[in-house]
N, C-alpha and C positions, 0 to 999 in steps of 0.2 A: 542564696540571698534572702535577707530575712525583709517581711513584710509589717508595716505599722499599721494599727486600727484607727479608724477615725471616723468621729459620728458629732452634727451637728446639733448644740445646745438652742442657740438663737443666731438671728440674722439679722441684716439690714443690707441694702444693696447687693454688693457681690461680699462685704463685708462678713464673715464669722466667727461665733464664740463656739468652739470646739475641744471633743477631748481626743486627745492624741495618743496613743497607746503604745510603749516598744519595749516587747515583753513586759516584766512583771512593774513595770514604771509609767505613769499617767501626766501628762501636763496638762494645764486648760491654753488653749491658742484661743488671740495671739499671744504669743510671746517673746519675751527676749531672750536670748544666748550672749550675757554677756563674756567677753575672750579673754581669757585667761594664758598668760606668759607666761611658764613656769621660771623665766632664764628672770622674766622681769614685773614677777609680782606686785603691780602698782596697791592694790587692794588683798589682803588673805581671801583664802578661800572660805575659814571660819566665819568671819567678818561677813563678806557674803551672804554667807548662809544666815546671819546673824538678823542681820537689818534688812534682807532682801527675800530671804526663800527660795532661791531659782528654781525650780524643776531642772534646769537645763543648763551646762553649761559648754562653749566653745574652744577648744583649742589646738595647736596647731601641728598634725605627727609629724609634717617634715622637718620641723624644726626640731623636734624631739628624736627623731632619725636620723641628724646630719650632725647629732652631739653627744659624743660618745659617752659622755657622762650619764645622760638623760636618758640615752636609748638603752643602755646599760641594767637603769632603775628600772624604767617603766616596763621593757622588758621582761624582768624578775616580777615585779608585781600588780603589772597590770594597768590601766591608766586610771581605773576610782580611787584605787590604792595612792596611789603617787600624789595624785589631787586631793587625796582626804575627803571624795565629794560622792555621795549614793544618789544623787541623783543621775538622771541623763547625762552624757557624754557625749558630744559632736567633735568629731574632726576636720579639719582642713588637708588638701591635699600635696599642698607646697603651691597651687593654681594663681595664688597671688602675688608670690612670688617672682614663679613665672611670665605674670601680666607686668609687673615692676623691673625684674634684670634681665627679663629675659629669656631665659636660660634657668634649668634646675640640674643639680646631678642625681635624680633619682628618676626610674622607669614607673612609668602605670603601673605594671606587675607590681614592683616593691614597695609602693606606699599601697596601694590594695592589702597585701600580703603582710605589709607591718600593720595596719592597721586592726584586720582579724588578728593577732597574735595579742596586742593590747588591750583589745576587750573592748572598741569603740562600740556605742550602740548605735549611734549617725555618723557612718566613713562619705570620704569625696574618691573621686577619680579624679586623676590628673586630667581633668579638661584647659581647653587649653581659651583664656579671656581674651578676646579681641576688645582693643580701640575702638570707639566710638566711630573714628576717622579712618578707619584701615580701607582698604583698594576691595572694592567688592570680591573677584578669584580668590585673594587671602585670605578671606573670611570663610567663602565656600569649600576650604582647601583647610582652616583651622577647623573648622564643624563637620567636616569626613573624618579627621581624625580624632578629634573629642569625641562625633558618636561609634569610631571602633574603639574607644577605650571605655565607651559605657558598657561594648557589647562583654568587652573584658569583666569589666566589673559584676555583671549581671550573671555571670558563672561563674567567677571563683570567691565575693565578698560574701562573709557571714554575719554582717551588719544589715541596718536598714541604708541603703545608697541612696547618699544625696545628689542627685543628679542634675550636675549641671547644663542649664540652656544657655546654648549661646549663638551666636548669631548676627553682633554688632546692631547695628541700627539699623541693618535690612530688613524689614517685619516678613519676607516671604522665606527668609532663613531661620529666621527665628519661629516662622509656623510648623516648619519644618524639623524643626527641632524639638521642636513641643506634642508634636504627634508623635515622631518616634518613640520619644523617652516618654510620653506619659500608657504608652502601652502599657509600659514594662513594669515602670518607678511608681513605686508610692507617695515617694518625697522628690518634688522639684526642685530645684533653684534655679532664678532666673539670674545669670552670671554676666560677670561686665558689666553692671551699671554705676559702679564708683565713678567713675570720671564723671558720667553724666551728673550726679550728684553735687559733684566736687563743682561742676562748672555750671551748675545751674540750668542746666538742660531738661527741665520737664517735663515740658510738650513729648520728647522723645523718649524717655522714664516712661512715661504714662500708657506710649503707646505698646513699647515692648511688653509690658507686663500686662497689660489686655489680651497683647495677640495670643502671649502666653497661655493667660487664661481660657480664653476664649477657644484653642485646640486641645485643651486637653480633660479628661475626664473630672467633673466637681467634686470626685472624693479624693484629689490628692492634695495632698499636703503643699504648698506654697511657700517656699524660704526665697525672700529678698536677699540677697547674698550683698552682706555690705552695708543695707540699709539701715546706720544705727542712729538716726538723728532723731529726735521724738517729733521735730518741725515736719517730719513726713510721714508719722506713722497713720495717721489719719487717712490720708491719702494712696496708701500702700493699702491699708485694709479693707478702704472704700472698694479698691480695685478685685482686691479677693487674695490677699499675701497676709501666709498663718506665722510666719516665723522671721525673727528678724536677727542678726547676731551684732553685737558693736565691740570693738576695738575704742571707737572713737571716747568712747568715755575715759579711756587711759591717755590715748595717744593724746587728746585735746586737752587735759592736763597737763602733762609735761610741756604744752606748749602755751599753758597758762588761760586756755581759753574756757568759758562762763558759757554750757550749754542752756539754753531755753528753747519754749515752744517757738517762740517766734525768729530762733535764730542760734545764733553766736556772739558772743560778748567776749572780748579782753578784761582778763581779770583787771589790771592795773587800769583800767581805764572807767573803771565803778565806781561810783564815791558811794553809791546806795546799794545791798543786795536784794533784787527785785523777788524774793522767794523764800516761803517761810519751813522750807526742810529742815530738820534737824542742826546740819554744817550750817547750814545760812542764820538758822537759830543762834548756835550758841556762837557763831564767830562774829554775826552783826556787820558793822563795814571794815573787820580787820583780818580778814582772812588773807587778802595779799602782803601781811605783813608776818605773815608766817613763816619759818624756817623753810627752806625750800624746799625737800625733801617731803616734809610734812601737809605745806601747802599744794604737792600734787596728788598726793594720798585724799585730802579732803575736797579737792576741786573734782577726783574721780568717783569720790562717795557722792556730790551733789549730785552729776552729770547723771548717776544711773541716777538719784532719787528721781531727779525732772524724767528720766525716761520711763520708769515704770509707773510714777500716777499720770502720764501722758496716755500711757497705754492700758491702766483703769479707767481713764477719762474716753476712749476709745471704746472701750466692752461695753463702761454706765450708756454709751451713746447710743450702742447697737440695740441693749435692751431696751431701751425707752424708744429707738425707732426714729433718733433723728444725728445719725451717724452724716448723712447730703450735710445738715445743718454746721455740724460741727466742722467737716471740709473746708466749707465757704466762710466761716470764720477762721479756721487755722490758714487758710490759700493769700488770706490775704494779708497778710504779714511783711510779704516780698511778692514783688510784679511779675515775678521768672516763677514762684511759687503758682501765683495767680494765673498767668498761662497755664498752669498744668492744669489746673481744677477746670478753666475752658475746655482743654483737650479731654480729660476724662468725663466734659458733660457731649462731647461727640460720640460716644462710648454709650449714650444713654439708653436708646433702641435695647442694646445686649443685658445694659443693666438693668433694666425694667424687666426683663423679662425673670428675675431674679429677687426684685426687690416687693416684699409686700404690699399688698394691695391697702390693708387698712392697718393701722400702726397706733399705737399708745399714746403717742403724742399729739398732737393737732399740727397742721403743716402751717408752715411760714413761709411768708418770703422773703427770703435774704438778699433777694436783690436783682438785677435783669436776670441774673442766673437762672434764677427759680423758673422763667417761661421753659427752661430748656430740660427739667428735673424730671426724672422717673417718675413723681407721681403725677406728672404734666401728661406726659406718654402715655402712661396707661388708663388715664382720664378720659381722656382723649379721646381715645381709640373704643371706649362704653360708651360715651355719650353720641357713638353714632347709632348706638343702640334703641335709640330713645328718641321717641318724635312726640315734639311739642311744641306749641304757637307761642308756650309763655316762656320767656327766656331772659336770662340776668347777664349784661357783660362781666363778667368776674375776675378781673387779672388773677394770677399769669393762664388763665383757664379760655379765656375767652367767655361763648354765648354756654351760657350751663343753662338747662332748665330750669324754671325756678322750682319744680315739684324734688330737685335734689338736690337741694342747700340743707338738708340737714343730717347728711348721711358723709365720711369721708371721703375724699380731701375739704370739700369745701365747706363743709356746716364751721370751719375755725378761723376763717376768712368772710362769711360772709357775712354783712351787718343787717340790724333790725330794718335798714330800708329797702335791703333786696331780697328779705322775706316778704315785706308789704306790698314789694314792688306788682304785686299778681293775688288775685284770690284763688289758690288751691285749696283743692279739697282734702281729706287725708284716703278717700279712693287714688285722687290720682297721685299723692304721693309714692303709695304700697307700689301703684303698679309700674310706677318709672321706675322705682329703685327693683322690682324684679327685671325690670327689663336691662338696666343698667349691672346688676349683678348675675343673671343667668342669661339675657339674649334674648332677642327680638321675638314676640309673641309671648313671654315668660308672664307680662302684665295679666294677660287677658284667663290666666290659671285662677287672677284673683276674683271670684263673683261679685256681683252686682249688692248682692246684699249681704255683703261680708259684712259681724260684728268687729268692731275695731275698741278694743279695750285701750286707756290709757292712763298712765300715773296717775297717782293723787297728785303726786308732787309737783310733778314736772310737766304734766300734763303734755306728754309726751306718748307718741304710742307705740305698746307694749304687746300685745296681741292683738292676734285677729282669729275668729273662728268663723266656722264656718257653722250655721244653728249653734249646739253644743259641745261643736269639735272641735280643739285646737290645732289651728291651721300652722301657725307660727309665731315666734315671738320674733321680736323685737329688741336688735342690741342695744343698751342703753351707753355705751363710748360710741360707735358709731353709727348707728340706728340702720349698721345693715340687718338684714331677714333673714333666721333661723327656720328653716322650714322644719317641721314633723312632716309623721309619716304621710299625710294624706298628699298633703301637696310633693313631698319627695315621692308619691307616687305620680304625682301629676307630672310632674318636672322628669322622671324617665320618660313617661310614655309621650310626650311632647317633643324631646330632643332627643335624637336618634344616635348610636355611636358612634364617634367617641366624646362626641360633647357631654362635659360638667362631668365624666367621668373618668375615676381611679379603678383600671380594673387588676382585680387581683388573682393573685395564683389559687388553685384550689387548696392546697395545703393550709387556706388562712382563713378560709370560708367561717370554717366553721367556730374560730376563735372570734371574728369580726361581729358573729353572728350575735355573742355574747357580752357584745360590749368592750372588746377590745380593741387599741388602735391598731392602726396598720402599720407595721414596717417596713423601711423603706425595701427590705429585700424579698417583699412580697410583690410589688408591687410591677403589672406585666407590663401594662400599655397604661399609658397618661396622656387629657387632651392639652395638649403646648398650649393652649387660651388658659387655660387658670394661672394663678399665681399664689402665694402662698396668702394665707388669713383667708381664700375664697373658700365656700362652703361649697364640699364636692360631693357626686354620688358614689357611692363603694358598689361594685357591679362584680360577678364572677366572667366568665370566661365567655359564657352564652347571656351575658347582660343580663342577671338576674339580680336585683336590685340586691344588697346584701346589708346594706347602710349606709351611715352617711356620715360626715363630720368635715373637718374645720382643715383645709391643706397645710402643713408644717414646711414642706419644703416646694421649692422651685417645680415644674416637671422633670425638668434634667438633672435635677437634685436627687429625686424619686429614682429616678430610673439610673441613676450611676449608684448611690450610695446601697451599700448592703447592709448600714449598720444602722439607728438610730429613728425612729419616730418618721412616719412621711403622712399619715392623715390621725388627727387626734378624732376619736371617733367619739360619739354622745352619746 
C-alpha cells in the first residue's frame, strides 16, 4: 500500500491549506475531485482541464468493471490513458452503489485488484455506507465488516487507500472507526453522510466529522465523501475535511438545478442570473432557453465554477485568519445550515486548541455566536493569567483588563472610551501582556526601569531595553512581545519544563542553532498550552535553551506531522 505526503501551508481553525503529495503528483488541499462518468460525460475531460485545472480527478471502477466495453479499455491502457487526464486519479469502489440497491456483484478482493491493474493513484474498499437511520447491531455488524475489508485492502492495494469511516450516526462507532483506520490510512473518508446532507441534517454532519477528526492522527488527509455543495464547503473545512469529490455538479444539471453558495435554484425558475461566471456571463437570463442537451453541459460548467471560487473564497479566508467569520456568514443562509455552525461552535474547547492565537485580521463579532468562538476560549482561559483592579466589560470577552486592549483579540473591538476608561501605564501594559502571553509571574521579568521605546508614528510601543540591551520588541499587528535573548533567558529559567517549550531531537540542535526553523519531525515533546502564532522556547533534550521563534503548528500538529515547518525560528 502506497503512502501520501502531506505538510501544512497555513491554517485557520481545524481548517487547512496543504500540499498533498501521491508519487510524482502534488495538489494544494482543500480540494475538489470533480466525477467523471466515462458512460456519461456531462463535461470533457479537455474542457475541464481547460477552464478548471483539477489536480484531481474522481471516477467510478466499478462501473468501469461491470462494463465490458470500458473494463476492456481501461484495462489495455490504464485509467490516465482512457481519461486523457495526468493528473491525480481517485476511484470509487461501487460503495455507493451499494448504499443505493443494495446489493453489488463485485468482491472487496476484485475492485481492490481492479483497481491496482488500472493505475488508480486514490482506490476505495468496498466498505459498506450505513443509513443515517439504521438499527444500532446493523451498523456495528456493517463496520466489522468494512474494517476487515480495510484489513484486505491494507495488504494487497498498490494505491494510496481511501479508507472509509463509517459508523451511522452513532459517534462511539464512528470513534471506533476512526482509530482503527487512522493507524493505518493516510487518506480518510468520512462515509455515509449524503443522506444527511440531502436531508438537511447538520447538527449530526458536524458531529460525525469532528469525532472523526478529533480520533485520529492531524497528518491525515480528510475526504468528505459526498460532500460536493459549495453551501458546505466552508463548514467542512472549518471542521478539518482536505478533500471533497462532487457528482452533484453533473447530476444537478440534468435536473436543471442552479448551484449557489447559499443553496439551490431551479433553473426555470430565474428570471435573473444571480452570478457573474463566465456561463452566467455570456448567456445573461437565457440559458434556460437553451437546447437541452447544451443547457446541461453549461448548467455543469457554472455549478463547478460557483464550487471552485467557493473554495478560493475558503483558502483567501484561512490566509487572512478569518475562516469562523466566513462560517457565520455562509451558516446562515438556511436555519438547518445555521444549526450546524451552533453545533460545530460546541466543538469549540477542541477547536481552540488548534486554531491561532493571533491572526492577520482583527476579530469581529458576527453575532451571539461570537461569545462562544475559539478566540473567546482561548481569551479566556489567559486572562486568568493576569491580575488587575482595572478592567473593561468587553463583549463577547467579558471583564478584560484594560492594560490589554491593545494586543489581539481585542485591540479591534475595543473603542477610544475603554482605552480612556483607566489610566494605564505602558509598565503595566508590557507586564500584563507577558503574563497574558507566557503565564503568571512572566510580568515581573519586566524591570522596574525598563526603557520603552515607541513609534514616531504611532506612538505605539516598539521596544524595550533594558540600559542598552534589547530586551524585546514589539509586534506592530498585534502588539504581542518578541522576546531576545536576555529575556528568553529569563523566561527559561523562570518556567520550568515543559512550559513555553518546543523540545527538539538532537539531530536538529545544531541546525536550530544557526538559524534555522524547526520541523515538525524534529520535534520531541510539545507543552499542549501553546497554540500556534505563540512565541516558543526551542530547548534540547536536557532543556538547554537552543532558540526561540514563533509556533506554526498546533502541539498535536508538531507532534503528528513529519513533514513541514512546526516553529519558524528568528
Amino acid at each position: 500500500m502506497k503512502s501520501p505526503s502531506f505538510e501544512l501551508k497555513s491554517k485557520d481553525l481545524a481548517g487547512r491549506i496543504g500540499k498533498l503529495t501521491i508519487g510524482s503528483r502534488t495538489i494544494e488541499t482543500p480540494a475538489l475531485m470533480p466525477v467523471y462518468n466515462p458512460n456519461k460525460p456531462v463535461v470533457p475531460i479537455r474542457e475541464l482541464e481547460k477552464r478548471f485545472s483539477p489536480g484531481v480527478l474522481m471516477t467510478n471502477a466499478y462501473i468501469m468493471l461491470k462494463d465490458n466495453r470500458l473494463e476492456e479499455k481501461v484495462l489495455k491502457k490504464g485509467v490516465h490513458k482512457l481519461l486523457g487526464f495526468d493528473g491525480l486519479v481517485a476511484t470509487d469502489s461501487g460503495s455507493y452503489q451499494l448504499m443505493v440497491y443494495g446489493t453489488v456483484s463485485v468482491s472487496n478482493r476484485d475492485i481492490i485488484e481492479f483497481e491496482n491493474k488500472i493505475g488508480s493513484d486514490i482506490g476505495s474498499f468496498l466498505d459498506i455506507p450505513t443509513l443515517p437511520d439504521a438499527y444500532k447491531p446493523i451498523v456495528a455488524e456493517q463496520l466489522k465488516t468494512t474494517l476487515q475489508r480495510a484489513d484486505e485492502a491494507y495488504s494487497t492495494a498498490d494505491f494510496v487507500v481511501n479508507a472509509g469511516v463509517q459508523g451511522g450516526c452513532f459517534l462511539d462507532l464512528r470513534e471506533k472507526a476512526a482509530r482503527e483506520l487512522g493507524e493505518r490510512f493516510g487518506l480518510l473518508a468520512v462515509g455515509g453522510i449524503v443522506p444527511l446532507m440531502e436531508s438537511y441534517r447538520f447538527p449530526e454532519l458536524v458531529d460525525i466529522i469532528a469525532t472523526v477528526k478529533k480520533n485520529i492522527p492531524s497528518n491525515k488527509v480528510v475526504h468528505a465523501f459526498g460532500l460536493g455543495h459549495p453551501m458546505v464547503f466552508s463548514l467542512a473545512v472549518a471542521l478539518g475535511c482536505d478533500l471533497f469529490d462532487s457528482a452533484a455538479y453533473a447530476l444537478y444539471a440534468q435536473d436543471g438545478r442552479y448551484m449557489t453558495v447559499e443553496g439551490t435554484e431551479h433553473l426555470d425558475s430565474l428570471e435573473y442570473l444571480p452570478c457573474n461566471c463566465p456561463v452566467c456571463s455570456k448567456h445573461g437570463v437565457g440559458l434556460k432557453d437553451l437546447h437541452a442537451e447544451k443547457k446541461i453541459k453549461e448548467l455543469a460548467l457554472h455549478n463547478l465554477y460557483v464550487s471552485y471560487a467557493e473554495l478560493n473564497k475558503v483558502k483567501q479566508a484561512i490566509v487572512d485568519g478569518k475562516l469562523g467569520e466566513l462560517v457565520a456568514l455562509r451558516c446562515r443562509a438556511h436555519p438547518k445550515l445555521l444549526e450546524g455552525f451552533e453545533r460545530m461552535l460546541e466543538h469549540r474547547n477542541w477547536l481552540a486548541t488548534l486554531d491561532p492565537i493571533t491572526k492577520k485580521s482583527g476579530f469581529y463579532c458576527t453575532g451571539a455566536e461570537s461569545e462562544y468562538s475559539t478566540e473567546v476560549v482561548n481569551a479566556l482561559e489567559r486572562i486568568k493569567r493576569v491580575s488587575s483592579d482595572k478592567s473593561v466589560d468587553l463583549k463577547p470577552f467579558g471583564m478584560v483588563p484594560a492594560a490589554l486592549l491593545d494586543i489581539y483579540p481585542f485591540n479591534s473591538i475595543a473603542t477610544a472610551e475603554d482605552r480612556m476608561s483607566f489610566n494605564v501605564s505602558d509598565l503595566e501594559k508590557i507586564r500584563a501582556i507577558m503574563e497574558y502571553q507566557f503565564g503568571c509571574g512572566a510580568g515581573m521579568l519586566i524591570p522596574d526601569g525598563v526603557k520603552i521605546k515607541k513609534s514616531r508614528k504611532t506612538r505605539r510601543i516598539r521596544w524595550l531595553y533594558d540600559k542598552k540591551t534589547l530586551m524585546a520588541a514589539v509586534r506592530a499587528s498585534d502588539h504581542f512581545i518578541i522576546p531576545k535573548q536576555p529575556l528568553l533567558e529569563s523566561l527559561h529559567k523562570k518556567f520550568k519544563i515543559p512550559v513555553l517549550r518546543v523540545v527538539v531531537e538532537d539531530d536538529a540542535v545544531s541546525f536550530i542553532e544557526e538559524g534555522k526553523s524547526v520541523f515538525a519531525k524534529f520535534v520531541a515533546e510539545i507543552d499542549a498550552n501553546l497554540r500556534p502564532g505563540d512565541e516558543a522556547l526551542i530547548v534540547d533534550k536536557k532543556d538547554k535553551l537552543v532558540g526561540a521563534g514563533t509556533l506554526v503548528l498546533s502541539p498535536k500538529e508538531a507532534l503528528d506531522f513529519n513533514r513541514g515547518v512546526a516553529v519558524r525560528v528568528r
